[in-house]
N, C-alpha and C positions, 0 to 999 in steps of 0.2 A: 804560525807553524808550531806543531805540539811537538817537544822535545820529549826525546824515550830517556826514558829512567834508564841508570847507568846499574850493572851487573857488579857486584864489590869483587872488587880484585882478590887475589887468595893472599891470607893474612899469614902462611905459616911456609918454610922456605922449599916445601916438598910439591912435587910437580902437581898440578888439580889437571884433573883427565875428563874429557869429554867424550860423549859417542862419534861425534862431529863437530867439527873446529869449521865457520863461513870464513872468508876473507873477503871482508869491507863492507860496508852497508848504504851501496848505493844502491841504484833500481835492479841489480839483480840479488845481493846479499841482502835484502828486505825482504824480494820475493820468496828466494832460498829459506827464510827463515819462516815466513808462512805456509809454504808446500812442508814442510818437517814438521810444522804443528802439526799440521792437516791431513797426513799422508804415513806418519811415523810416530801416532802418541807416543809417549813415554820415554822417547830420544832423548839424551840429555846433550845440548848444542850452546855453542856462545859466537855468536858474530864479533868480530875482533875488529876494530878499528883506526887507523891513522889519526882521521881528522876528530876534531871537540862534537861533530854533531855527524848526522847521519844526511844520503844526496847525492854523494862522489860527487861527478862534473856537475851537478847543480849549487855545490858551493866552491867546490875550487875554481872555477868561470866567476866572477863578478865584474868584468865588465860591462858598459851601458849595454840596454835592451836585448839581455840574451833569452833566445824563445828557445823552444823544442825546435829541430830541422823535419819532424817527421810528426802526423798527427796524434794527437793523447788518444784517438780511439783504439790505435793499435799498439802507441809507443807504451799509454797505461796499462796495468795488470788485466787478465782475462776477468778476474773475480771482483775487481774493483771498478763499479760503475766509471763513467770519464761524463760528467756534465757540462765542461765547459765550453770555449772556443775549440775548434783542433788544434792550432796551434798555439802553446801555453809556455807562457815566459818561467825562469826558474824560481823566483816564488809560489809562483801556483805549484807547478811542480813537485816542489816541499812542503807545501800542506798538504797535494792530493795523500803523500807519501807518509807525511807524519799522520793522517788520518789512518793508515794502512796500518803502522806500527800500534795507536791508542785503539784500534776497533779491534785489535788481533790480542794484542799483550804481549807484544816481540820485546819493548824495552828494558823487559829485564832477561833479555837474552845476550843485549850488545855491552859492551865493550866500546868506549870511546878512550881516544888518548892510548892506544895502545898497539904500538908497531911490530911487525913479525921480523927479526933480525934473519933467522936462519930456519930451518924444517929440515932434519934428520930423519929417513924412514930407517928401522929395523926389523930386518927381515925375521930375525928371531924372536922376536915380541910382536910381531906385527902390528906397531906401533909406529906412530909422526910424534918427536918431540920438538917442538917448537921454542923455538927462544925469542922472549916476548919483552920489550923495553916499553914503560911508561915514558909518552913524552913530557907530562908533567913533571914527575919525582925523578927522570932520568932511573928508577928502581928496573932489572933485568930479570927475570925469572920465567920458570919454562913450563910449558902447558904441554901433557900427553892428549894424543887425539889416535882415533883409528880412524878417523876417512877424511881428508881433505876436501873443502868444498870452496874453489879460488875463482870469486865473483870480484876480483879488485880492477878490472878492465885492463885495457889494453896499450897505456899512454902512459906515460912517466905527468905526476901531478904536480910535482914540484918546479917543474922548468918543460917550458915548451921549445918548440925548436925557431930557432931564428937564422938562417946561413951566415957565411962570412963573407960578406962584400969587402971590398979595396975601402979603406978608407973613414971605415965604421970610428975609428978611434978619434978623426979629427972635427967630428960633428958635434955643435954646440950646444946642440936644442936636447929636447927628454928623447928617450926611444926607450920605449915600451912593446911589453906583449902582453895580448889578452889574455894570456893566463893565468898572468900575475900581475894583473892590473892595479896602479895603486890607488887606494882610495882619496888621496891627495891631490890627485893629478885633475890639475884645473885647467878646460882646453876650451872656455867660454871667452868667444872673442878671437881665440887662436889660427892658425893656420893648421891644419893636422895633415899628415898624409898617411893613410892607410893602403899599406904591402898586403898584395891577396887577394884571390879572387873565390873565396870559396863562402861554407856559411857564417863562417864568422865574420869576416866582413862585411857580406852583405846584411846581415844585423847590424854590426857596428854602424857603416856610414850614415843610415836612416837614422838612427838613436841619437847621433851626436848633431848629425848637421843643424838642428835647429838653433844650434848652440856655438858655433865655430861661424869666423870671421868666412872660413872656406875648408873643406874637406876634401880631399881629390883620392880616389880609387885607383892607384897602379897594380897593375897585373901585366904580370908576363905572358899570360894566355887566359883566352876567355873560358868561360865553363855556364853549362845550361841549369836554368833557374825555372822554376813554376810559379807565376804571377797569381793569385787568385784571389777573393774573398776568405777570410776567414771566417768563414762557416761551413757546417755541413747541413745541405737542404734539407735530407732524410732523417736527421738529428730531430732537427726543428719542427719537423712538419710530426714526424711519431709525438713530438711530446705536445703541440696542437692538439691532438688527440687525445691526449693524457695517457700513453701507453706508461706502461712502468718503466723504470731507468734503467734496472735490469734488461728487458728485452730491447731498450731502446741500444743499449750498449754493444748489446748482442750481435743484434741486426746492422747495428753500422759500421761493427769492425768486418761483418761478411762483404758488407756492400764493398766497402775500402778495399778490404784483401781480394776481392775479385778484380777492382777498377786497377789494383797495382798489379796484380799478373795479368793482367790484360795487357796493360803501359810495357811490360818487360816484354811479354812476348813480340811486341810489335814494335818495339825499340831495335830488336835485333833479326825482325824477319821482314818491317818497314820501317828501315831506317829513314831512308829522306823522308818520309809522310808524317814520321815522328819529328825529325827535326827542325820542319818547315812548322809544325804546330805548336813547337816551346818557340821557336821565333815571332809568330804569331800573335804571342804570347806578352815579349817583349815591346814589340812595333808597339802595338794598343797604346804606348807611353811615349817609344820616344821614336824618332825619325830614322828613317832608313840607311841613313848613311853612320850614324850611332849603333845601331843593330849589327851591320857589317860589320865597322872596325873595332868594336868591343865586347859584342854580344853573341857572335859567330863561333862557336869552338872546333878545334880541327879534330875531337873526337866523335867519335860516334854516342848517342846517348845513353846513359847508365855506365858506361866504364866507370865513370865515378859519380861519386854522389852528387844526387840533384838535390837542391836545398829550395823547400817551399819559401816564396817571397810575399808574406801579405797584403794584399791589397798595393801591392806592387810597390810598397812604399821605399824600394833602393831606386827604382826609375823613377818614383814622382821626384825625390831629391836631386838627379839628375836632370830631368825635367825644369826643373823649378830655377836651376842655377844656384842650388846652395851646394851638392857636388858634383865634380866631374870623375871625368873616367881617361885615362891613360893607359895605353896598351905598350909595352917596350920592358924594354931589361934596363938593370942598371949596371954602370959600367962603376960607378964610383959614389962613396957619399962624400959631403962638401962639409964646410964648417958651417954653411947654413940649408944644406936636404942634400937630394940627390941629383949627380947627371949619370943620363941615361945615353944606349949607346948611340939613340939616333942624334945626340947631341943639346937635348932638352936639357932645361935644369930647372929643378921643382923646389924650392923655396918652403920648410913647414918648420913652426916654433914645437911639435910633438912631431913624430915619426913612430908609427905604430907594425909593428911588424906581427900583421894577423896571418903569419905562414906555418902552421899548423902546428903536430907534435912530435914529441920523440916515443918512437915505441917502445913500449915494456913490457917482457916478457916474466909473465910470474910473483909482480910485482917488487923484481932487484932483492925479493929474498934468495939467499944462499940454501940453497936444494943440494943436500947428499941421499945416495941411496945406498946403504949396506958401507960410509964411512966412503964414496968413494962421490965426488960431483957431479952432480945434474946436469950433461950437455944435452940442454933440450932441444940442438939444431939434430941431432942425430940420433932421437926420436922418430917414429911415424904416427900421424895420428887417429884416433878411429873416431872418425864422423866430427873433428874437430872439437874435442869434450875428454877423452882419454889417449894416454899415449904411452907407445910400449916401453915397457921396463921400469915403468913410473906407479906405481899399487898403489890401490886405495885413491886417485885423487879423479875430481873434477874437475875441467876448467868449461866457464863460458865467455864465450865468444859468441858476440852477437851475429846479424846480417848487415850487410851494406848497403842491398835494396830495399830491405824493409824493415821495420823497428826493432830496434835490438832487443826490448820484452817480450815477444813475440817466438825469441829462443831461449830466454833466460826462463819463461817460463814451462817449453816443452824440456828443457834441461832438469827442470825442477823436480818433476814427473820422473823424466827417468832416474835421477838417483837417489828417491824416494823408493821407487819399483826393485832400483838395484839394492839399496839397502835391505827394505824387507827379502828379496829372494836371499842373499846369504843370509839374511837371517834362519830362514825356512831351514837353509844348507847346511847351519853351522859354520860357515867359513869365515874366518879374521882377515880373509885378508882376497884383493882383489885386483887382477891386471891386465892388460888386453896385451895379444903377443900373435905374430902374423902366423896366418897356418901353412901348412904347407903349399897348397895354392898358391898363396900369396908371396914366396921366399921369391921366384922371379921377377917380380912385379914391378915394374919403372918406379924408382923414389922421384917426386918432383916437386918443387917449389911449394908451402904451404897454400897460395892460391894460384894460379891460372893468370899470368899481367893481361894478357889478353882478354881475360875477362872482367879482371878488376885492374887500377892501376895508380891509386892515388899515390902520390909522393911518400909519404909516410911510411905506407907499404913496400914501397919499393925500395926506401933507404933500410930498412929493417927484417927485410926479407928473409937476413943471412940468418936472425935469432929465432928465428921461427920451426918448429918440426915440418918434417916430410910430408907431403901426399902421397896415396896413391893412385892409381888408375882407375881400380873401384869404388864404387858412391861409399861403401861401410870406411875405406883408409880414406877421408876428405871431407873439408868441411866444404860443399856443394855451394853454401851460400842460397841455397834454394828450401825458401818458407813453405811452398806451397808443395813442393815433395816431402819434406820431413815432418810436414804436422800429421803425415798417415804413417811415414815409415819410423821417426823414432819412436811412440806407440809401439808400436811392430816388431821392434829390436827382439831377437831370442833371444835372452839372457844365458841361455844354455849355450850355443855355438860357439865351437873352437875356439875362435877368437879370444873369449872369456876365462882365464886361469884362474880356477879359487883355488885357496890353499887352508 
């Protein structure tokens, strides 16, 4: 993994100003930083970062056998070939990505070791001053930016979410979460039980069971998984040919993006056809009465994310009797695991609690605007990237059906676009504000539960800005409408206040 050169911090106590301030340099603050080469010579930009290296969730995740959930031909960059399997563990991952940064020359744009405490906008400077603490020197000092560009995702990195069951304190064994997994933690031999039924479990159990005396999967409710090979035939057979890697790349993130708005359309206009095919899917491995009571989910498909399983290897474990699967709640945990309410009791020397994360909104920096707090619930947002009263910033937010680069980089595009038109305009300063049309308009929940509904989402709902009823107030979640219409956006329309 090629490590990017580090940007030297400013040596003298007066604030160092940039054209554009990124936050974070994971898969979308990399990208961000190459669409600005690419799109805005002469910018002068620093991606600012928490962690010692560059990745987000590719290095804050270290527990066993974490892949991608979604395939590299879409999950990687448009501009950056994707040669390998589709689905690619987080070491690959971070070469593809530190390849990105040495082919580009982005590392001497980043910033490692360096935390955003607060962001101040001033209306009268049209300026963002940021207060910025090395976590090395614990040293505090403030960086001016005129456009906010906040690629830090959407999950607090430091602590994932684990609930509070009855009885957590009197349990003797480790309890862990994957997202502070410790490197110490030795479960060779052990008994584990793994909390969770989504993709991080289904990673985990397969990774470890070869390794564990016995692994058992409880989940409160099941959820739909995709079993397949890991390959792509159309990959393989193009470079058969010897096509270029380029068009090879091309061509099979169409093939992809077509097969997954296919899968969505038909998830919600044939449901049972759909869900009798990811069942299908399952049986191939394990017997039908396993299908039913653990592998049935009482939702319809895509409400929430389906996580590719390869080569099916969470059912051959199952399969095999190195792990099982429990379906039930827990009532209580024990001095040695848990009982659950049907009156089981599951017996593990680790207890892994792979039950997802806590949302974060903004990244827990402290947002004033004009000296007065940033309540970003009572915002609205436009097209889920800008939000009123909030000037000058970005935010990306990925998809939930489909790969979150796939918006990080039509995101890229547009405020690149936006950048250059105030330039053109002369204007400092930039904010989306409803038009009049719009002042009647339903505020409603940042997504639709109905259409999305994972837990996370739903515990956090409350920090989230507004929608509205129109595609421009909401973030649609739909890849394959926005890669025409954000393109499309008039920079000019109402909506758009320069100053």
């Amino acid at each position: 993994m090629a490590l990017a050169a580090r940007v030297p911090a400013p040596d003298s106590a007066a604030a160092e100003h940039f054209d554009v301030v990124i936050v974070g340099a994971g898969i979308s603050g990399v990208g961000g930083a190459y669409h600005l080469k690419q799109q805005c010579p002469g910018t002068r930009f620093v991606v600012l970062e928490t962690k010692d290296t560059f990745g987000g969730t590719w290095v804050t995740h270290k527990y066993p056998g974490i892949r991608s959930d979604s395939d590299l031909y879409t999950f990687g960059y448009r501009f950056k070939p994707w040669t390998g399997a589709p689905i690619a563990t987080a070491a690959e991952i971070l070469t593809y990505m530190g390849e990105v940064i040495e082919e580009n020359a982005l590392g001497e744009h980043i910033r490692y070791r360096h935390k955003i405490e607060s962001a101040a906008w001033s209306g009268k400077d049209a300026l963002w001053t940021l207060s910025v603490r090395r976590a090395d020197t614990g040293e505090t000092f403030q960086i001016t930016t005129n456009f906010l560009w906040m690629c830090q995702g959407y999950y607090n990195h430091d602590k994932g979410y684990t609930p509070e069951w009855p009885g957590m304190a009197s349990y003797k064994g480790r309890l862990v979460h994957p997202q502070t997994w410790p490197q110490d933690l030795d479960y060779k031999g052990k008994t584990v039980l793994v909390i969770g039924s989504g993709a991080t479990a289904a990673t985990l159990v397969p990774a470890i069971a070869g390794d564990c005396a016995h692994v058992t999967l409880l989940q409160r409710s099941p959820t739909y998984f995709i079993p397949a090979q890991n390959i792509n035939e159309l990959a393989d057979m193009l470079r058969a040919l010897e096509v270029d890697e380029t068009w090879i790349h091309e061509i099979t993130r169409r093939k992809v993006l077509h097969d997954q708005a296919e899968f969505t359309r038909r998830a919600v206009e044939d449901t049972a056809a759909v869900t009798q095919e990811l069942l299908a899917g399952v049986r191939a491995f394990l017997d039908e009465d396993t299908v039913v009571r653990h592998f049935t989910p009482r939702y319809r498909p895509w409400r929430q994310r389906i996580a590719f399983v390869p080569n099916g290897d969470l059912f051959q474990g199952v399969a095999s009797g190195k792990a099982s699967v429990v379906t039930d709640e827990i009532e209580t945990f024990t001095e040695k695991g848990v009982r659950l309410k049907s009156g089981q009791e599951i017996e593990a020397d680790i207890i892994v609690t792979a039950t997802g994360f806590n949302l974060n909104v903004l990244g827990d920096i402290a947002f004033t605007i004009d000296d007065k707090p940033l309540e970003f619930s009572n915002t609205v947002t436009y097209r889920g990237m800008m939000f009123t009263g909030v000037p000058n910033m970005v935010w990306v937010f990925g998809y939930f059906r489909a790969s979150w680069t796939l918006r990080a980089d039509l995101i890229g595009d547009f405020v690149c676009r936006l950048l250059n038109h105030m330039k053109a305009k002369g204007a400092s300063r930039v904010e989306v504000r409803l038009r009049p049309e719009d002042r009647d308009m339903p505020l409603l929940p940042f997504i639709d539960e109905e259409n999305f509904n994972p837990g996370y989402l739903m515990r956090g709902m409350h920090l989230l800005p507004k929608r509205g009823d129109k595609p421009e107030w909401q973030h649609t979640q739909d890849y394959w409408r926005e890669r025409k219409e954000l393109p499309a956006i008039d920079l000019d329309d109402p909506a758009f206040v320069y100053g």
